[in-house]
N, C-alpha and C positions, 0 to 999 in steps of 0.2 A: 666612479660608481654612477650609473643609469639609475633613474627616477624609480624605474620598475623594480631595478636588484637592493634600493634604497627601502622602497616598501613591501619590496616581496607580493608584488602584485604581476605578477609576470605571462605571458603567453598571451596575450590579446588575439586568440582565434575563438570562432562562432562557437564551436565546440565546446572549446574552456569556459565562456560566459554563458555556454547555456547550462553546463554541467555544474558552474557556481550557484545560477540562479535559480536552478532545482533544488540545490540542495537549500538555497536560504528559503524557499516558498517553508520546508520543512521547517525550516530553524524558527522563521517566524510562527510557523503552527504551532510550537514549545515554547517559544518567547511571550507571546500575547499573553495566557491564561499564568504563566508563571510571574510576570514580571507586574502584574494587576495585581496577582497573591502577594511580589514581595513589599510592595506600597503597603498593603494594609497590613501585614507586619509592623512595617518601621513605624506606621501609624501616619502615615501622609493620604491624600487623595490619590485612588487609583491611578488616573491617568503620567503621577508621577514614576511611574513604573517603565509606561513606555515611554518615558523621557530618558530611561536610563541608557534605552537601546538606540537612541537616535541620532545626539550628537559624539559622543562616547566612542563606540564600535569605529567610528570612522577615522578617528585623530588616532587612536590604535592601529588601527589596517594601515595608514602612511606611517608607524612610528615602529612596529618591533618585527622582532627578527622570526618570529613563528609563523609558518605558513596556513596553521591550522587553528589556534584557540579561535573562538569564539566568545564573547562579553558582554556580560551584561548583568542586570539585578541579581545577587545571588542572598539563597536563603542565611550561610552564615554569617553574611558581612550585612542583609538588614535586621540580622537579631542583635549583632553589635552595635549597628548606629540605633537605634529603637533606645537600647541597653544606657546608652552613652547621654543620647539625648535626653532620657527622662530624670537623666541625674541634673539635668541644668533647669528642666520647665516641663509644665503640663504635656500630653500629648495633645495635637490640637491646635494650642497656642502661638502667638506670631512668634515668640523665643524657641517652641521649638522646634520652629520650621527652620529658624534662624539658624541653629544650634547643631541641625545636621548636614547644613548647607559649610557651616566653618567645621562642621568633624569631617564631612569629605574632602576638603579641599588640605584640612589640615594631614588626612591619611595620602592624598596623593603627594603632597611637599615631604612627609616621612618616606614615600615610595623613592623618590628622586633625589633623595637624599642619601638612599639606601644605593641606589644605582652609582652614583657621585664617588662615594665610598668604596666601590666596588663589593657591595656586603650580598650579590645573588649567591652566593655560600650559604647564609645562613635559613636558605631553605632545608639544607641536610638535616639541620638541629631538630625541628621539631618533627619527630617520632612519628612512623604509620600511625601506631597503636591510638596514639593520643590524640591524631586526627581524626580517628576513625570513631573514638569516644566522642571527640568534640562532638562532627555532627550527627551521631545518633543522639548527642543531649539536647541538639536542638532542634532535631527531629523531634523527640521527645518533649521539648517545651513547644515546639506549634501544636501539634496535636492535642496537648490538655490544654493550650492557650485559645482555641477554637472551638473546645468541646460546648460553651454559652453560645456562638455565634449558629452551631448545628443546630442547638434546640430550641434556636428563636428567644435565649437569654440574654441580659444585657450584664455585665460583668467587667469591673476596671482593679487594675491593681499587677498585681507580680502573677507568674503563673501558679503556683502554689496558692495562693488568694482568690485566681477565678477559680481553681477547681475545686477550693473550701467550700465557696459560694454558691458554686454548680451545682454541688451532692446539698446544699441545705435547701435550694428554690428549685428543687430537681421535680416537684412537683406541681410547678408555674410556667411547665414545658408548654412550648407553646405548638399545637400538636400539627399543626399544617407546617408549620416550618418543619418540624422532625419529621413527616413525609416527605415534603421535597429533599431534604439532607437523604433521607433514604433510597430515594429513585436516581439522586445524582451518582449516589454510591454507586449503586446499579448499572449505570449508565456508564460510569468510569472503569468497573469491574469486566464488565463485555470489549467495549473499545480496549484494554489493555490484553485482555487474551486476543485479540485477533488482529493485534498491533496497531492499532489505530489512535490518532495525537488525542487521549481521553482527557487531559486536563481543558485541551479544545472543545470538545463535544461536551463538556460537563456545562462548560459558560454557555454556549450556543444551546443548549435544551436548556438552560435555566433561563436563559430571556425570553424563549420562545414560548415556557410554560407559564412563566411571569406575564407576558402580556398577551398570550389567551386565554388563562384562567383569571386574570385581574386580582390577581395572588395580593398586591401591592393592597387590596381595599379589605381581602381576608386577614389581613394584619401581621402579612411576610415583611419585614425589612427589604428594603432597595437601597443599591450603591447610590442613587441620583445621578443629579444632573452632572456632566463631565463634557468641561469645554472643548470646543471641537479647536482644530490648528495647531501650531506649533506653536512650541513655548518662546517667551523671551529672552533679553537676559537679566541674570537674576545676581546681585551684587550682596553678601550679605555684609552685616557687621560686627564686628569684632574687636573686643579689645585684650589686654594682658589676663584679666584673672578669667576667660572665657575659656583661650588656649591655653593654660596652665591645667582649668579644671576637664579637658576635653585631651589632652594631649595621651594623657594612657590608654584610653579607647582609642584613638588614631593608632597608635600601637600595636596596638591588639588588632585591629582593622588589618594592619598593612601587614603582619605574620601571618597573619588568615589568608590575604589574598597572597603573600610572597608562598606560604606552603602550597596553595590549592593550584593557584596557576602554573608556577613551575613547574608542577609535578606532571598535569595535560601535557606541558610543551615540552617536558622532558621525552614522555611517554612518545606521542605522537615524531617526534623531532628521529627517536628511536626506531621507531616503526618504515620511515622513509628514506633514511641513514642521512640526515640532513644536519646541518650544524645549529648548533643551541648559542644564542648569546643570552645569560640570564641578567646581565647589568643593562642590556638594552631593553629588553624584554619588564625589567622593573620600571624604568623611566617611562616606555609608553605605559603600562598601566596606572603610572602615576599622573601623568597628560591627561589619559581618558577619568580618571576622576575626576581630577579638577575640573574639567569640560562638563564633566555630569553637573557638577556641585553648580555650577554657570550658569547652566542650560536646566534648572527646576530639578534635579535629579538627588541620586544619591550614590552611597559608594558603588563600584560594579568590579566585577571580579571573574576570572574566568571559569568560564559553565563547561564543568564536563558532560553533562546531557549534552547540550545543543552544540560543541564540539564532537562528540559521537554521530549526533547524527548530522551532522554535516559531512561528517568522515564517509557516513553509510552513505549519503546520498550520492557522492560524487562530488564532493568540493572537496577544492584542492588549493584557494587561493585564499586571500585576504580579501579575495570579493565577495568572499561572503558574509562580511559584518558590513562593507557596505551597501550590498545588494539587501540583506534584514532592513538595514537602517532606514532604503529607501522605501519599502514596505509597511514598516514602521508608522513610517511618516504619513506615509497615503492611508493607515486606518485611523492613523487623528485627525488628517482633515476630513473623511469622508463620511467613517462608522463611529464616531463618537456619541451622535444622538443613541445610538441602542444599547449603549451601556448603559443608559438610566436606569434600563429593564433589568438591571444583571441584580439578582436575589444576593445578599450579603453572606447567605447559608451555600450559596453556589460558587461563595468566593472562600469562603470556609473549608469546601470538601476540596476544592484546587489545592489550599494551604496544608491540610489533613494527606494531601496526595503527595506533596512534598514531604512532608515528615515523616511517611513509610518509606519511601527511597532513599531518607537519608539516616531513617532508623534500619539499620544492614546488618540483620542476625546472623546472613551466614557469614560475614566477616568478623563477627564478636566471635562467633560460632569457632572459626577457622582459629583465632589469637586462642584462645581457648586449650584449643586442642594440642598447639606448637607450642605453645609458651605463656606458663599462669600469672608470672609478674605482670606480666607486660598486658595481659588483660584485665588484671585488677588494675591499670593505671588506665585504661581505656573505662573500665567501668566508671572510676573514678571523675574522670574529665565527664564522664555522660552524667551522674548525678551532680558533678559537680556545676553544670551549668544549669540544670534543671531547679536545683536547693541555691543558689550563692550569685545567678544570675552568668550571664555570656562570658561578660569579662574575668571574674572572679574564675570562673572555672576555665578562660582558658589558662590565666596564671596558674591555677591550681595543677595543671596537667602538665603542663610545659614544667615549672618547679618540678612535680613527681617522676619528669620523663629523664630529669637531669640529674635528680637525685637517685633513681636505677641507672642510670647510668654511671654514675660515680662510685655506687658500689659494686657493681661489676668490674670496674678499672680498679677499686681498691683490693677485692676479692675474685683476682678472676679463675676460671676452674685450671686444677693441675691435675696431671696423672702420672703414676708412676706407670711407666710404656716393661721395665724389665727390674725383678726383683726376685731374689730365693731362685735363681735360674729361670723362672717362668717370665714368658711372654703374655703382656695384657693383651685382648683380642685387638687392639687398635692397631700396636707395634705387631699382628701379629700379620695382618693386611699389610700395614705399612711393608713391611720386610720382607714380604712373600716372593722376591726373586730369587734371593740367594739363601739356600742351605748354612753356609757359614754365618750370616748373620740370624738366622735361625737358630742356633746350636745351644742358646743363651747361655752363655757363657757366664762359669758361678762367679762370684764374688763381685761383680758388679749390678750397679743399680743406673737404670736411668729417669730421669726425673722430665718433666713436660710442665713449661709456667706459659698456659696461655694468655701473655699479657705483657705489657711493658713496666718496668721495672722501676719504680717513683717513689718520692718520699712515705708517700699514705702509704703503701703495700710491701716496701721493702723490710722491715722487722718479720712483717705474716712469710714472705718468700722464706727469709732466714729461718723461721721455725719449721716451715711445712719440710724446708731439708733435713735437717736435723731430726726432724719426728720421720721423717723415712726412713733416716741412718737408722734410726734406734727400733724401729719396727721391723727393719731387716733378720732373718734368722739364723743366717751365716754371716759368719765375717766380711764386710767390707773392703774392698781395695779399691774398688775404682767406681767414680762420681761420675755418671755425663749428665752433662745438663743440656735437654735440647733445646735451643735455643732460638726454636721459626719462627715463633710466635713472640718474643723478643725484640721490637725493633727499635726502641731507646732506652738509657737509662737516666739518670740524674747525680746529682754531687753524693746525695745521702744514699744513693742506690749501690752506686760505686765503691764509695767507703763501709758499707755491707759486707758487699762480695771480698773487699781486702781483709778483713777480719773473718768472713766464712771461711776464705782461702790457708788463712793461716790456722784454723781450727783442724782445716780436712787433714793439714799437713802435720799438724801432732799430732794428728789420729791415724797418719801413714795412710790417708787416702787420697788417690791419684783421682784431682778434680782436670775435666776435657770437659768444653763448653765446642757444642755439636750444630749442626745447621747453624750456622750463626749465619745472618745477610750482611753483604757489604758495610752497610750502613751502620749495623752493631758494631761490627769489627774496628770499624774507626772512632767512635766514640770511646770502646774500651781502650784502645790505643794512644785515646786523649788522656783519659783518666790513667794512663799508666796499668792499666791492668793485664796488658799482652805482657809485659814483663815479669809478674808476677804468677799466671797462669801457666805460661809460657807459650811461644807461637807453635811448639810441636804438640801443644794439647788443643789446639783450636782447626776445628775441621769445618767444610765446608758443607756438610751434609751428615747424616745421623748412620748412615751404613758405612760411613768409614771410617767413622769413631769406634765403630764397632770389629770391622774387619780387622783392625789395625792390631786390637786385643790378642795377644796371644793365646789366650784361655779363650779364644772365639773360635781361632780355626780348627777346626775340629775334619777330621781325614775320613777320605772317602770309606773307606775302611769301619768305622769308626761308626758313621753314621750306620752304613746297613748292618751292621752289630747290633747295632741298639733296635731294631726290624724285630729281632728274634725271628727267623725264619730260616727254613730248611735251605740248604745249599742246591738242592735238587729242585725247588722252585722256583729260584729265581737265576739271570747273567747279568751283572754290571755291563754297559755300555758306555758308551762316545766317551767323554772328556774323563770319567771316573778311572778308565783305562789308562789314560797317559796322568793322574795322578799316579796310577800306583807304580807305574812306573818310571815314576819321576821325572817326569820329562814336561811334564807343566802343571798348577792348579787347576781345577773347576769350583765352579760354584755351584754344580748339581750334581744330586744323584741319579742318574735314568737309569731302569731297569727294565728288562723285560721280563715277564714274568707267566707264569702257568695261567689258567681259566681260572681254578680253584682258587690260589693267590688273589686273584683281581677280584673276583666275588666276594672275598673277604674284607680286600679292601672300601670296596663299595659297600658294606653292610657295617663295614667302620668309620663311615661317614668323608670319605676321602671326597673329593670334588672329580666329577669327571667333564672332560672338555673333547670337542668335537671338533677336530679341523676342518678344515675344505675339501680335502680329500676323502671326508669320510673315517680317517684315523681316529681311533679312541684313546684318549690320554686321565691320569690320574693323576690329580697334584694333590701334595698335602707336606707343608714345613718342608720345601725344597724337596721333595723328593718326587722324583717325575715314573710313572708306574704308565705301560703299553704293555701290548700281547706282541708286538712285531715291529720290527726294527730294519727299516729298508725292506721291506716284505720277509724277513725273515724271523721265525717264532723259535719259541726255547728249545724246541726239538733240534731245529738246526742249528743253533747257536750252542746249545752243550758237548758236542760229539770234538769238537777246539778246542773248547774253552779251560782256562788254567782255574788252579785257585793259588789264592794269594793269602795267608794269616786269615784260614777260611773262610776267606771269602772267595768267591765264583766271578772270574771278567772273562769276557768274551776272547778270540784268540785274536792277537795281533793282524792276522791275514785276515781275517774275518772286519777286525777295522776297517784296515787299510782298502779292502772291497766297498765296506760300506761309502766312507770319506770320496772314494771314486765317484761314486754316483749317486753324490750328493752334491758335490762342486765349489760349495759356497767358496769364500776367502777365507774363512777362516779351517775350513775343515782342508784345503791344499796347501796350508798353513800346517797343520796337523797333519798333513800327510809326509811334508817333507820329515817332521819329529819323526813320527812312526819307520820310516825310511832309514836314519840316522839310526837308530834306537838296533834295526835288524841287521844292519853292516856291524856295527859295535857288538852285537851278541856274536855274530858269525867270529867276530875275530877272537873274540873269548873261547 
């Protein structure tokens, strides 16, 4: 393996590096004002923000398999370390600078741990839903956690505490600062309609108003002074009851960034039909932590902003985390002095600007509308981090996501597909090719468990059949049980089904387990249950469970009887003909039929379909309804045609014309029948 296919830095033409470093000039214009926002978060000195993108981004670009994330400060992993830290020390304080330098480093050794393990699986676990709760909760706690810093208030404590505090000193607003809070809005609100990098332009008019209006002497707060250069290395200390007390927020950290990053690389990986390693792809993000936690920083995690817009710009490599990084670097040695001038309320509306983007109605909006559980476990996660704090709520969400989940596997939905002869509308789609399995056939019932078969739910399976049996209104004879959605059982699942078995069979009911997959087949095989079912009651699909039923097949005949329709309006056609003449099955009824007829049909809901030819066809429960058949209409095809146990088919010679010039293989198949059929008549 080449250095370049090691890091996925590949194609070193003029092109590719100018088209990388386009695209990072953009990334940095999203990095700078976001990654200043996530420092004053976690509660550190701004310029620890873009420390995160510096050394970081680069030990990732040589380490994982993504040609596309992008990394760096992200809003849910510094409300975690913020979260984590203030359980050990003041914010502020040298323990808890201390304190988020050993919960980074301790969240990237959890990363590569993870990786070691092979555990990039268990980004599957935790739920859209419950992501998407998460961070609108913590969109929701920056936004009231920022509402004192808008109004030029000073406010410490939990977010529920600053915004107690807010609404009682809400009257000690301090009115210049809530005008620049309001023109930055302004400022942000135009720049984002007309696409422009607005958390950019929000800091840039706020230095620029800070130091021509001399805001800082009107009695606006300033971020200060912020060392200019690159950071050093930063060692911290640690002992046992530090990682003991720190280690569930690393935790929580590294499921944050294992769900949020995988799912970009998944996405993007997708998108270019490119291979996904999520164990490597762990381990570098566990490197570039630890590199952050080194290098003055904090956790970082992958940014799906500033992977989009690297994507829009034209990157396509890993050069562009370090082409950012290099960028990075050159506004800490060059523009550091003019952050002094940055207004703390202009770092507030950047922060505020993050919390709408991550508070996303129209995807609460969308779980909503698909699906209620799963959005009250999304609401859930979102108050719950807002009331209970980061980590609390995301246990709380992860538990609730797992707990619907379990009851769905222990309760998952059934349906009865056929019962009292009627088809449910699902079985009715399902089966819509063949007539014969249409026919529903009485005295059976079929049953539908979407789910696998296990200790928790096998008693509930056991009743839901039995309360079918008993709700049935005719007599029983024969049980299928479909079985797609079926793909394993267990010991206590098994010995179930042997005790169901032996019920059905004093009850003289013929139990056939239908669509079974491979895979069920040989477990019941295990458990001894194909001996007890028997292998001639076990089918490989749910239309031949059915076909197979005698009280299923129901004759050409048979069906256009039940039509109720006049002999003079309609001719039985193709295969229904060599039914009646017993010279082979069909599985349809085609008919041709009058103007009158098909209007009728059509005003009785029948389905019509349009060939490519322009042909008009009518389907409904196998039976296939046209005005003309090989260009020929019921005019011409009555003046032939026989009736048979009155019913009306077309005449033999009139087939055998059609079959001609039609050609397939199976209709010169049928023609030889048709052929056989008129020698044998002639000899009679």
């Amino acid at each position: 393996m080449t250095f370049a296919q090691f890091t996925n830095i590949q194609g070193f033409t003029k092109k590719r590096l100018r088209a990388d470093f386009m695209a990072a000039l953009v990334v940095t214009a999203i990095a700078i004002p976001e990654s200043l926002g996530f420092a004053a978060i976690v509660g550190l000195p701004i310029q620890t923000g873009l420390y995160c993108a510096l050394i970081a981004p680069i030990v990732f670009a040589l380490t994982t398999s993504s040609k596309h994330l992008v990394i760096g400060a992200d809003s849910a992993t510094a409300a975690l370390v913020a979260s984590g830290a203030a359980s050990i020390a003041a914010a502020g304080s040298a323990d808890y600078t201390n304190a988020i330098a050993v919960l980074t480093i301790l969240s990237g050794l959890v990363l590569l741990a993870m990786a070691g393990l092979r555990f990039g699986f268990l980004a599957d676990l935790i739920s859209k839903p419950v992501f998407i709760g998460l961070l609108a909760g913590i969109g929701l706690q920056l936004m009231l956690g920022k509402l004192p810093e808008l109004l030029g208030l000073s406010m410490h404590g939990a977010t529920l505490v600053k915004l107690v505090g807010t609404i009682s000193h809400i009257f000690e607003t301090h009115l210049t600062t809530l005008v620049l809070s309001v023109v930055l809005f302004g400022v942000a609100s135009v720049a984002n309609r007309r696409k422009l990098p607005g958390s950019l332009l929000v800091l840039v008019v706020g230095i620029a108003l800070a130091a021509a209006l001399h805001l800082e002497v009107q009695g606006v707060k300033m971020v200060g002074d912020v060392p200019s250069g690159l950071p050093g290395l930063a060692i911290p200390h640690f002992d046992i009851a530090l990682l003991s007390a720190l280690f569930p927020t690393a935790l929580a950290i590294a499921a944050v960034i294992l769900a949020q990053s995988t799912s970009v690389i998944r996405n993007t990986a997708t998108r270019y039909d490119e291979p996904v390693d999520d164990n490597r792809d762990l381990a570098a993000l566990g490197l570039a932590n630890i590199t952050s936690a080194l290098s003055h920083g904090f956790a970082v995690n992958g940014s799906p902003p500033r992977t989009t817009a690297a994507e829009m710009s034209g990157g396509r490599s890993q050069l562009v985390n370090v082409f950012m990084a290099l960028l990075i670097g050159a506004v800490l040695m060059l523009f550091s002095e003019a952050l002094k001038y940055l207004p703390v309320a202009a770092l507030a509306v950047v922060i505020v600007m993050i919390g709408l983007h991550l508070f996303d109605v129209s995807k609460l909006k969308h779980i909503y509308t698909t699906r209620r559980t799963e959005f009250w476990i999304a609401i859930t996660a979102m108050f719950g981090v807002v009331v209970l704090g980061v980590e609390y709520g995301v246990a709380l969400a992860v538990a609730l996501s797992i707990i619907d989940r379990l009851r769905r596997q222990y309760r998952p939905d059934d349906t009865v597909l056929l019962q009292d002869g009627t088809l449910a509308p699902w079985a009715d789609e399902r089966l819509a090719k063949h007539h014969k399995y249409r026919s529903s056939p009485h005295g059976t019932v079929v049953y539908r468990f979407a789910g696998s078969i296990f200790f928790e739910n096998a008693d509930y399976f056991k009743k839901r059949v039995i309360t079918t049996l008993e709700k049935s209104k005719e007599p029983v004879s024969t049980l299928i049980i479909d079985a797609g959605a079926v793909n394993d059982i267990d010991y206590t699942a098994a010995e179930m089904l042997k005790h169901l078995c032996q019920k059905l069979y004093a009850d003289d009911i013929r139990l056939i387990l239908a669509h079974v997959p491979p895979a069920l087949s040989a477990v019941l095989e295990q458990y001894g249950l194909l001996d007890i079912v028997g292998e001639g009651n076990v089918y490989a699909s749910l239309e031949e469970a059915i076909f197979d039923l005698p009280t299923s097949k129901r004759s050409t005949v048979d069906m256009v009887k039940r039509l109720d329709i006049s002999s003079d309006n309609y001719v039985v056609i193709g295969g229904g003909v060599l039914e009646a003449l017993k010279l082979r099955d069909t599985n349809d009824v085609d008919l041709v039929v009058s103007d009158s007829l098909y209007k009728h049909f059509v005003k009785e809901g029948w389905r019509e379909y349009v060939q490519d030819d322009g042909k008009r066809i009518l389907s409904h429960h196998g039976y296939q309804v046209m005005l003309r058949y090989v260009g020929k209409s019921l005019r011409d095809l009555k003046p032939k045609s026989f009736i048979l146990e009155e019913v009306r088919f077309m005449s033999v010679d009139d087939l055998i014309a059609a079959k001609q010039k039609i050609g397939r293989q199976k209709d010169l198949d049928d023609l030889k029948l048709l052929r056989q059929h008129q020698r044998e008549t002639k000899k009679v």
